[in-house]
N, C-alpha and C positions, 0 to 999 in steps of 0.2 A: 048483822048490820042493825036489823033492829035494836036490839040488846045496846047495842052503844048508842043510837040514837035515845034510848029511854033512859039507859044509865052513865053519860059521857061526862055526868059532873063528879059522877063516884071515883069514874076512872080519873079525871082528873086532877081531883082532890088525892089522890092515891098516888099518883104523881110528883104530884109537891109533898107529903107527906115524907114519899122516899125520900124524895130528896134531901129533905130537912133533915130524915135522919143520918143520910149519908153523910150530911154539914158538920153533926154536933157528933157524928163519931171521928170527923178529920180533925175538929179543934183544936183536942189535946196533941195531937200531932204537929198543930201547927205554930200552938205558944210555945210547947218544949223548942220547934226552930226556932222562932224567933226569938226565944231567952237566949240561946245558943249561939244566935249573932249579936244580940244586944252585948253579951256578956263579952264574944270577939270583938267586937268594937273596945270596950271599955279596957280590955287588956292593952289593944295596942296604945290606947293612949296612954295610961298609966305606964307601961311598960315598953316602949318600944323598941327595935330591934335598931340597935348601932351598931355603924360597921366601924371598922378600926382606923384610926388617923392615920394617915398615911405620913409618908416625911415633907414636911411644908417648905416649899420655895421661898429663902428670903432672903435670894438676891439680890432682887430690890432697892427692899428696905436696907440693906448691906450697903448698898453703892450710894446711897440717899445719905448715911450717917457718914460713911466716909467721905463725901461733898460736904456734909455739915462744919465735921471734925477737919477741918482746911479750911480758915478766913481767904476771903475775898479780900484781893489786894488792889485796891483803885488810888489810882494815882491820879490828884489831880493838879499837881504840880503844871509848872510851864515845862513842855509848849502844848499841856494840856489847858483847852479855850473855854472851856464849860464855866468855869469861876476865875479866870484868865483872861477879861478882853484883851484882845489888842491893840493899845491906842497908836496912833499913826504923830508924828509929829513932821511939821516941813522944814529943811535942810535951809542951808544958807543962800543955796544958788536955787532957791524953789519947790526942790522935786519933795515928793512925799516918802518918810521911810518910815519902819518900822521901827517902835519903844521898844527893844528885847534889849537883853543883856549883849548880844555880837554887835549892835547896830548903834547905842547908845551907850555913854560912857568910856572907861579906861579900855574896856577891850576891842572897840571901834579905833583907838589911838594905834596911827603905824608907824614903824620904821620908813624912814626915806635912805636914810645914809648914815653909814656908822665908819668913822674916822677914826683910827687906831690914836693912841696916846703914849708915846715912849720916855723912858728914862734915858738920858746919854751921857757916859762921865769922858772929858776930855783929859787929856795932859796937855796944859796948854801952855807947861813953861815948869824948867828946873835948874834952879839957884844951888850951884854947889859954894859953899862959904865957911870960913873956917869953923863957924860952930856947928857944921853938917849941912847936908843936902835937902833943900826944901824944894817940894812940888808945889807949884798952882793948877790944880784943878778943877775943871769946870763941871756943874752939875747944871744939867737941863732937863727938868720933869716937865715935861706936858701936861700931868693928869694931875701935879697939885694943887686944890682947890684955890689957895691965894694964890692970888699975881705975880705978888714981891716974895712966890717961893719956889717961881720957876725955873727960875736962871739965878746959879748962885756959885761963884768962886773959893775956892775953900783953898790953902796954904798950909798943908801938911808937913811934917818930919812923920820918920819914920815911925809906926807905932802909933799915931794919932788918928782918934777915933772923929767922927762928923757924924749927924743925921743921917744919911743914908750910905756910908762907908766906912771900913777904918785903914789905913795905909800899912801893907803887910809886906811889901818888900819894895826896894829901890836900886836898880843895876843899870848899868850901861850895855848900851848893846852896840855893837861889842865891847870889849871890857877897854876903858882908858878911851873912850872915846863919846863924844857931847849925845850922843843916841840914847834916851834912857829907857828904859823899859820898869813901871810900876805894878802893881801886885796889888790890886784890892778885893778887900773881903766885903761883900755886902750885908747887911746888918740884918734885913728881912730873912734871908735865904742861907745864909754864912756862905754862900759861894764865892770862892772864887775868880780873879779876873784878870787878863791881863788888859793893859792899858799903854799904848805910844800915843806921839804926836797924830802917826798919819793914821793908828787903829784907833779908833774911838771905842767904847762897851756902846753899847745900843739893845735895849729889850721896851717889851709892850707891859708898859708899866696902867694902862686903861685905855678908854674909851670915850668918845665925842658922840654923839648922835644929831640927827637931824629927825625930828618928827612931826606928823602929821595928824590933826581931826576932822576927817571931812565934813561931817555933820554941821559944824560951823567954820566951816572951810578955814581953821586954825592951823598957823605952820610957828614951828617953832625951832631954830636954828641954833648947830654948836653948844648944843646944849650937854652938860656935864651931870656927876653924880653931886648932888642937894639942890640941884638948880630946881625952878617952884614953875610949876602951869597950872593953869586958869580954863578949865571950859564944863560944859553941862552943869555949871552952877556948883562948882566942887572946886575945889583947892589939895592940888597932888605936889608931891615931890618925888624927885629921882632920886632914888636910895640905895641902886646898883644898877652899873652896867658892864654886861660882859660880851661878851665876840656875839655869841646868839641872843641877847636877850635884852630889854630894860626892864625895873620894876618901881611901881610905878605906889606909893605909900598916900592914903586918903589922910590930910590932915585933919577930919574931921575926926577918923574913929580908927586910923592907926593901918585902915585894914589894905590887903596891899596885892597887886596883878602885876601877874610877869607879859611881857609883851615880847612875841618873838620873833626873832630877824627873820623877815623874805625875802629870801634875794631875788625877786620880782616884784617889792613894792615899786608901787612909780613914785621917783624925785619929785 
């Protein structure tokens, strides 16, 4: 004990000493590790380890091009509203309706009544005389445009042709006796016909209509094919009419609606 208390700085000093040497003999040991990770560090950066691509999902982006590759088809036609207001206009008798095409204009226009129109050829008289046998027969067109071309008397011989017939044969029925029985050929059709006093021909040679505009509570009666109406600020003519239908021609620009028969419009 003595000894250490007189010499405790030798020991001391002898202490740090080792130690110090024990320091500077780990040294080298300790830069070579650390060169040793510095240097593993700098590999992996420079070099690093990649793994293999795998196979890339591009589903996707597949389904995205094929959405591309297909235009978007937007309609914005009527009764699409977006660039289509809808203006309202008021009717004759007050109410309010809608500006469309069904509601205003030719295709608003109804049938009321549609009146057939016939052709009828009579025998109404035959003069046998010495220079041959002459017919008077009556022709009555309904659906002739003129007046003075509805009812008209024709005075045939055999073999004479007319506007709507030509006379193809003339006999008595029975033979030698004032009963005659005629034979016409019609000129549209080349059919044949027979024709007596008491059998008339009779066919639906057209059409009469009766029509209606609610919108301006327009009616317009007996009316025929070229006949002209007047409404929505437009000027139309009738340029056919058949069993189902009338059509209906803008004198403005030619262009033309067929209008078809219901047989539940109201009169």
């Amino acid at each position: 004990m003595d000894f250490l208390k007189k010499h405790y700085e030798k020991v001391l000093l002898g202490v740090v000493l080792l130690g110090l040497a024990v320091a500077v003999a780990f040294l080298p040991f300790k830069i070579a590790s650390e060169k040793q990770r510095l240097e593993d560090m700098r590999n992996q950066l420079i070099n690093p380890s990649v793994k293999p691509l795998t196979n890339l999902d591009l589903s996707t982006p597949d389904r995205v091009l094929k959405r591309a590759a297909a235009p978007a088809l937007v309609d914005f036609s009527p009764p699409n509203k977006l660039f289509n207001p809808m203006p309202w206009q008021k009717a004759a008798d007050g109410r309010l309706i809608k500006v469309d095409a069904t509601n205003i204009g030719p295709n608003a226009v109804t049938i009321t009544k549609m009146v057939p129109l016939y052709l009828t050829l009579k025998l109404n008289d035959v003069s046998v005389i010495d220079s041959g046998t002459r017919c008077k027969i009556g022709v009555e067109n309904e659906a002739a445009l003129n007046l003075k071309d509805r009812r008209k008397e024709n005075y045939c011989r055999l073999g004479d042709k007319t506007e709507v017939f030509a006379l193809r044969d003339i006999k008595a029925s029975p033979p030698n006796s004032t009963n005659f029985t005629v034979v016409l050929e019609l000129n549209d059709t080349a059919q044949r016909v027979t024709v007596t006093k008491e059998q008339p021909f009779r066919r639906i040679d057209g059409y009469m209509v009766d029509l209606k505009y609610a919108p301006e509570n327009k009616t317009w009666t007996s009316r025929r094919v070229d006949a002209s109406l007047s409404f929505n600020g437009e000027d139309y003519k009738i340029v056919a009419i058949t069993e189902n239908e009338v059509v209906l021609s803008a004198k403005s620009n030619q262009k033309k609606w067929t209008i078809k028969h219901s047989a539940s419009a109201a009169p």
